[in-house]
ZADREN-490598 format. One record per atom (N, C-alpha, C): residue number from 1; residue in one letter; atom name; x, y, z. Coordinates in Angstrom, 2 decimals. Atoms other than C-alpha are relative to their C-alpha. Layout:
<sites>
+-----+--------+-------+---------+---------+---------+
: num : residu : atome :       X :       Y :       Z :
+-----+--------+-------+---------+---------+---------+
: NUM :      A :    CA :       X :       Y :       Z :
...
+-----+--------+-------+---------+---------+---------+
</sites>
This chain:
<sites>
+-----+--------+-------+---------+---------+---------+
: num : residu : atome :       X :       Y :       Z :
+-----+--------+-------+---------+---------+---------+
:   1 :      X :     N :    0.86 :   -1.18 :    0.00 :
:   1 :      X :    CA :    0.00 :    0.00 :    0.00 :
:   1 :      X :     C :    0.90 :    1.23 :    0.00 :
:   2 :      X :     N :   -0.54 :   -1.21 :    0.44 :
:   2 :      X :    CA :    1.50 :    3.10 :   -0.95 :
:   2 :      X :     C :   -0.48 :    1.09 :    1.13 :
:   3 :      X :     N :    0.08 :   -0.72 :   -1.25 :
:   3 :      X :    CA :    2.10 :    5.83 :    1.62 :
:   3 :      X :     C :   -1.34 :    1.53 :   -0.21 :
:   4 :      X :     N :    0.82 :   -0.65 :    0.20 :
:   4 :      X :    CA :   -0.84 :    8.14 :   -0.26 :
:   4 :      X :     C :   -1.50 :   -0.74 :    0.29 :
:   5 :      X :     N :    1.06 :    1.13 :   -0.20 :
:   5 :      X :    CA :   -3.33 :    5.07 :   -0.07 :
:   5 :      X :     C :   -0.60 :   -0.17 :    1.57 :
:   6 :      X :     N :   -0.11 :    0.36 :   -1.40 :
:   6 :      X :    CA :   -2.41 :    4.67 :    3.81 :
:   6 :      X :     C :   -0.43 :    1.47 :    0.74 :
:   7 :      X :     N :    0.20 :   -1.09 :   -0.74 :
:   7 :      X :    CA :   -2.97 :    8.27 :    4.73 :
:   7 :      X :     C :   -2.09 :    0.13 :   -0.73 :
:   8 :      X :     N :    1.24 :   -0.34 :   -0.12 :
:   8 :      X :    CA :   -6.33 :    8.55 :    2.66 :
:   8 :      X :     C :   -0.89 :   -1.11 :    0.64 :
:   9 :      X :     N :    0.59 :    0.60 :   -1.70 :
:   9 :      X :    CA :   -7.36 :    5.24 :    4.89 :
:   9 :      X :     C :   -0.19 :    0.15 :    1.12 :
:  10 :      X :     N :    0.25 :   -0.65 :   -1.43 :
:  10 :      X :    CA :   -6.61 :    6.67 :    7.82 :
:  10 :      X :     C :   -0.58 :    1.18 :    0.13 :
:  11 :      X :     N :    1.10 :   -1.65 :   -0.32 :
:  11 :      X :    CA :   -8.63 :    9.78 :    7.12 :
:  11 :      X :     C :   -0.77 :   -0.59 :    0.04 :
:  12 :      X :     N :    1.20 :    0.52 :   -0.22 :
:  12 :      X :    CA :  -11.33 :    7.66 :    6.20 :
:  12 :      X :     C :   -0.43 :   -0.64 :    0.96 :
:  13 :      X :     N :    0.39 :    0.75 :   -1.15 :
:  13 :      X :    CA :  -11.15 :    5.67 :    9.20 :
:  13 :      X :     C :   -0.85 :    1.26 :    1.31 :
:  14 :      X :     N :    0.32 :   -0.59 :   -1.03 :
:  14 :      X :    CA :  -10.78 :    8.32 :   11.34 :
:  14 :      X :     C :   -1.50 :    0.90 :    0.01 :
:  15 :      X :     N :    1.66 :   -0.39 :   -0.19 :
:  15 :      X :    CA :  -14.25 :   10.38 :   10.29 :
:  15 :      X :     C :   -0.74 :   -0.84 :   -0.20 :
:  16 :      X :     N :    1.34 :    0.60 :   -0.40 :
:  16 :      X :    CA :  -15.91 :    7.36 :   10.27 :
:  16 :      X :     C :   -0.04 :   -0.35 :    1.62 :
:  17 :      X :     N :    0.19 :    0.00 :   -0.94 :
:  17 :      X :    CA :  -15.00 :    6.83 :   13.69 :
:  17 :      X :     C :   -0.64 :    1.35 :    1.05 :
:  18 :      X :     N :    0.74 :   -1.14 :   -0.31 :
:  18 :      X :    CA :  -15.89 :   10.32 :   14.13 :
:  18 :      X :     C :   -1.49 :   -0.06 :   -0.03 :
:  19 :      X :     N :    1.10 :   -0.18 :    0.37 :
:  19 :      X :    CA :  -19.18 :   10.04 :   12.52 :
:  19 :      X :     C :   -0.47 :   -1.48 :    1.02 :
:  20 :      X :     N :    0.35 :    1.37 :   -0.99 :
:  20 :      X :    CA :  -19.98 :    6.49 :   15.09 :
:  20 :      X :     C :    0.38 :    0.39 :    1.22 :
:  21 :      X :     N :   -0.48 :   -0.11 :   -1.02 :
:  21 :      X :    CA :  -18.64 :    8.05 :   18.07 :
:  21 :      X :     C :   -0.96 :    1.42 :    0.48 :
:  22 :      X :     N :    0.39 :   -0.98 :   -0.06 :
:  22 :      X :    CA :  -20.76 :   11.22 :   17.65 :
:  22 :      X :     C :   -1.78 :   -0.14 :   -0.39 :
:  23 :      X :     N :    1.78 :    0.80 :    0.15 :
:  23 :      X :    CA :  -24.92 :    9.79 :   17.74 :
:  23 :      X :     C :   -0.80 :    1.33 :    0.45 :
:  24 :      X :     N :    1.15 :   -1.31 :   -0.39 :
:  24 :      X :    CA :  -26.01 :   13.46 :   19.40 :
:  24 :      X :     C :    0.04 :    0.95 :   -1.26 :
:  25 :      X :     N :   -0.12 :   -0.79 :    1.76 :
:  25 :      X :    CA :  -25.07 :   14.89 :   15.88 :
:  25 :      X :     C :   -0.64 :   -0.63 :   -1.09 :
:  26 :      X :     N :    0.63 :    0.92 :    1.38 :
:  26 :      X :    CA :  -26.60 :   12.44 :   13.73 :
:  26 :      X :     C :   -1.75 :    0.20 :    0.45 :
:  27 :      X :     N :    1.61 :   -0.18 :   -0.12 :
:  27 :      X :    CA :  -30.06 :   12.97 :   16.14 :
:  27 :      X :     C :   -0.24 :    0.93 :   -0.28 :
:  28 :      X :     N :    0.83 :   -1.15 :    0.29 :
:  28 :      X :    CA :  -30.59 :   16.56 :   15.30 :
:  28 :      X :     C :   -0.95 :   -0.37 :   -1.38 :
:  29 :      X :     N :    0.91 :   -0.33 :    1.02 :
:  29 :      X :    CA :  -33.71 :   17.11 :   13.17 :
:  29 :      X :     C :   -0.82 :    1.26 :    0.07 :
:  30 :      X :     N :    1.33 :   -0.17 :   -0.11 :
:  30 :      X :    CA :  -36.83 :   18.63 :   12.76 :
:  30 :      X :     C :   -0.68 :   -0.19 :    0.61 :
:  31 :      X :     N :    0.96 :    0.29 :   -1.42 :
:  31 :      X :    CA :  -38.62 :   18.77 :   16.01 :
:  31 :      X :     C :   -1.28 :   -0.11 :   -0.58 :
:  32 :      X :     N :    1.45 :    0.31 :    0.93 :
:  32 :      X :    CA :  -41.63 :   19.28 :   14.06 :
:  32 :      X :     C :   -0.11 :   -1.16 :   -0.41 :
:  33 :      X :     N :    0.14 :    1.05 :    0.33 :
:  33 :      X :    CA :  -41.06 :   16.64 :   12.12 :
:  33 :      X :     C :    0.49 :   -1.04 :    0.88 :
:  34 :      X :     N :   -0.19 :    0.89 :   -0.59 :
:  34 :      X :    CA :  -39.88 :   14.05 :   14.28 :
:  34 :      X :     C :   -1.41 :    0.15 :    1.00 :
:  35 :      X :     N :    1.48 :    0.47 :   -0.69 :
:  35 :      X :    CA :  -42.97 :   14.59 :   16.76 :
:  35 :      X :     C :   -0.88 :   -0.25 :   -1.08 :
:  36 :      X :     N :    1.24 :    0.15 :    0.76 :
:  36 :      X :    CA :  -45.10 :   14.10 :   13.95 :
:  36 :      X :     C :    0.28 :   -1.25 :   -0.84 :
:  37 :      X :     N :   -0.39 :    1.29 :   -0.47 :
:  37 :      X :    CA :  -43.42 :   10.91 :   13.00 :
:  37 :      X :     C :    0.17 :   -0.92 :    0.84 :
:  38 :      X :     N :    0.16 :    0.76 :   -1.64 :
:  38 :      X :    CA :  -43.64 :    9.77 :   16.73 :
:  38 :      X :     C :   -1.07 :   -0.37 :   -0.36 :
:  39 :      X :     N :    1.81 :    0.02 :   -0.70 :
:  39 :      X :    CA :  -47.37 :   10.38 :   16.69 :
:  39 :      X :     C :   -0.99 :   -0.53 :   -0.90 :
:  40 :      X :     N :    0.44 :    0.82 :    1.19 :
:  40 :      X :    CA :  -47.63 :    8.31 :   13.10 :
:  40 :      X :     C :    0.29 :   -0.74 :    0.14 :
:  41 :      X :     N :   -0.67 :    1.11 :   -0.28 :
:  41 :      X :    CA :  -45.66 :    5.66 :   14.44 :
:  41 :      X :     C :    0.78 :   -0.51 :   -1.73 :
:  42 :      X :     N :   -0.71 :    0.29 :    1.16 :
:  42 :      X :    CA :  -43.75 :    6.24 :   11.00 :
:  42 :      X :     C :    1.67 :    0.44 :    0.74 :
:  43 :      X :     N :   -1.54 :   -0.74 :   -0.20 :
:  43 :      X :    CA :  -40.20 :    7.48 :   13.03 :
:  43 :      X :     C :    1.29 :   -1.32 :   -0.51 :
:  44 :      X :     N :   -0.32 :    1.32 :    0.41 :
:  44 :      X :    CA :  -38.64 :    3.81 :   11.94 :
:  44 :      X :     C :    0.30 :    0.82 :   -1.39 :
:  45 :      X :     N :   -0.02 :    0.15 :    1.38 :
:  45 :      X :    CA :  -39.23 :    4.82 :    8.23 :
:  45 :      X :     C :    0.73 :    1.51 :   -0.36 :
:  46 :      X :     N :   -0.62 :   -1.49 :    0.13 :
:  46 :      X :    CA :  -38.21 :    8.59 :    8.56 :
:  46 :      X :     C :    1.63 :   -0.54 :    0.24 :
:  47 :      X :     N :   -2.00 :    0.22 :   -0.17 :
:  47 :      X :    CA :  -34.61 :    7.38 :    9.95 :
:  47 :      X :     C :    0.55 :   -0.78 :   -0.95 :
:  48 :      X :     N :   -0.58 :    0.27 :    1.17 :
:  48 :      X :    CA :  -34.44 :    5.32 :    7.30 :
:  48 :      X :     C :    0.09 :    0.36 :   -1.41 :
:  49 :      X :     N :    0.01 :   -0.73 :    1.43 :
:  49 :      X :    CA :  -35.45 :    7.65 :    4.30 :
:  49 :      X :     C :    1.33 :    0.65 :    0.54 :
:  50 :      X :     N :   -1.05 :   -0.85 :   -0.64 :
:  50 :      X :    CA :  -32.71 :    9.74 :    6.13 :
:  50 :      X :     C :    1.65 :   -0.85 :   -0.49 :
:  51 :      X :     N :   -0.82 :    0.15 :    0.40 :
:  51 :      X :    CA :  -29.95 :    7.24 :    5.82 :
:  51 :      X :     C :    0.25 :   -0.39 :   -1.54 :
:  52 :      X :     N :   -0.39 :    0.51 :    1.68 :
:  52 :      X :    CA :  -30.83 :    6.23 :    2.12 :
:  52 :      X :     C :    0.27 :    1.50 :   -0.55 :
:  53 :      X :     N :   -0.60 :   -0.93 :    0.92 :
:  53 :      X :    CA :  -30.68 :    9.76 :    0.92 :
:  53 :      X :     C :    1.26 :    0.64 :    0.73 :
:  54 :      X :     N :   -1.57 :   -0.88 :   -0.58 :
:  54 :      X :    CA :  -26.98 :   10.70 :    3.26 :
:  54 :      X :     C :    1.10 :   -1.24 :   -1.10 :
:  55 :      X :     N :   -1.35 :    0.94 :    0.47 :
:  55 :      X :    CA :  -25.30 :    7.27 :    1.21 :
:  55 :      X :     C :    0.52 :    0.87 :   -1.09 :
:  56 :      X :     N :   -0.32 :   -0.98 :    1.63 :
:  56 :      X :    CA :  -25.45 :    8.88 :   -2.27 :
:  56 :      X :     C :    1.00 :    1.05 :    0.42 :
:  57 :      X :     N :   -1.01 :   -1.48 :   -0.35 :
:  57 :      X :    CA :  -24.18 :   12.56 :   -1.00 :
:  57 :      X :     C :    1.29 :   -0.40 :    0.51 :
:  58 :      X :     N :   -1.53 :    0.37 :   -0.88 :
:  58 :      X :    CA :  -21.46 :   10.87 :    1.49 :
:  58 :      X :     C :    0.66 :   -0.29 :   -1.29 :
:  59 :      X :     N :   -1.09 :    0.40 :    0.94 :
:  59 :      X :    CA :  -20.18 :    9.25 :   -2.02 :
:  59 :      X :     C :    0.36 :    0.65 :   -0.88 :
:  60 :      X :     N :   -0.11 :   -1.13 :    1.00 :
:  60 :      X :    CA :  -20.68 :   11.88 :   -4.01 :
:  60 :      X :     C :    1.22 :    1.08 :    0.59 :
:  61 :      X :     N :   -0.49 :   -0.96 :   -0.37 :
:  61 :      X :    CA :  -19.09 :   14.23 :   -1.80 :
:  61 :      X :     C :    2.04 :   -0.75 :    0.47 :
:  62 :      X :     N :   -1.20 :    0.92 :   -0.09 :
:  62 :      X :    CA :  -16.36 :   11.26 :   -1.10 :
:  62 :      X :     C :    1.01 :    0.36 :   -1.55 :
:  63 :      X :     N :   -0.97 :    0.41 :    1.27 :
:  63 :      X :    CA :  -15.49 :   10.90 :   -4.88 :
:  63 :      X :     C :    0.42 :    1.73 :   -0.18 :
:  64 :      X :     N :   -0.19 :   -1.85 :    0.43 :
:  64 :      X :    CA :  -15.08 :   15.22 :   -5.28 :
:  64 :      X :     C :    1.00 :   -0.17 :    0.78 :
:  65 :      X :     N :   -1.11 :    0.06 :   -0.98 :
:  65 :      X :    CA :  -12.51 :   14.92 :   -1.96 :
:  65 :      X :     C :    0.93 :   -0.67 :   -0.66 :
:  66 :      X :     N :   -1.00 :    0.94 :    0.17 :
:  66 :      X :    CA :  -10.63 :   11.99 :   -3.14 :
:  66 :      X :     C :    0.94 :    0.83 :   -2.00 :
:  67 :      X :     N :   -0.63 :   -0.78 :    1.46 :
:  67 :      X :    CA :  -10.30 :   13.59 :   -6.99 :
:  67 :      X :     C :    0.93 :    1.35 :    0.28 :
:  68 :      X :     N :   -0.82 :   -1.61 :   -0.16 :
:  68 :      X :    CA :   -9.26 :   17.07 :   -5.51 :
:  68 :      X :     C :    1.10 :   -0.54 :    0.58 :
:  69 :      X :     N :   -1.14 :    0.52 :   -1.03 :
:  69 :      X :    CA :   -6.62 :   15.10 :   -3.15 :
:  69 :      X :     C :    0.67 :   -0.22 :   -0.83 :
:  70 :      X :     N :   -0.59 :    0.94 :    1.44 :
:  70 :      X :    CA :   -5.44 :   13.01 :   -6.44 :
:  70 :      X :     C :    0.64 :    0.81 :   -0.79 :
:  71 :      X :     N :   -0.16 :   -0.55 :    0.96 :
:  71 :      X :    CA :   -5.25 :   15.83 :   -8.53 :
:  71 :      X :     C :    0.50 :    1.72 :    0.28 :
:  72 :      X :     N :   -0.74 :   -1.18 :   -0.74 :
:  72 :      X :    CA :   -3.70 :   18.55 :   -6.12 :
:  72 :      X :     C :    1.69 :    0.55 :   -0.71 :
+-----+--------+-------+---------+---------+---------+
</sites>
């Protein structure tokens, strides 16, 4: 592994351990909306529309980082 390979692993490690170590940042919402998903007994389906539309962006916003890094 090449010493550019090993550093953008260990970035990636480290904000994902960031992003798993940090759960009071991932709960902010929409107070509105979250009581009103409580009180539908839809809050299950809301957290999960939530993580299907953050994969896309995270990779999107992954592949723009990794190109600008590459191409610095």
């Amino acid at each position: 592994m090449s010493s550019g390979s090993a550093r953008i692993a260990a970035l990636g490690g480290a904000l994902l351990s960031a992003m798993l170590l940090a759960p009071h940042a991932a709960a902010q919402g929409c107070a509105a909306c979250r009581n009103s998903a409580e009180q539908s007994g839809n809050a299950g389906a809301i957290n999960t529309a939530i993580l299907v539309l953050l994969f896309p962006t995270l990779c999107i916003f992954a592949g723009i980082v990794y190109r600008a890094y590459r191409h610095r």
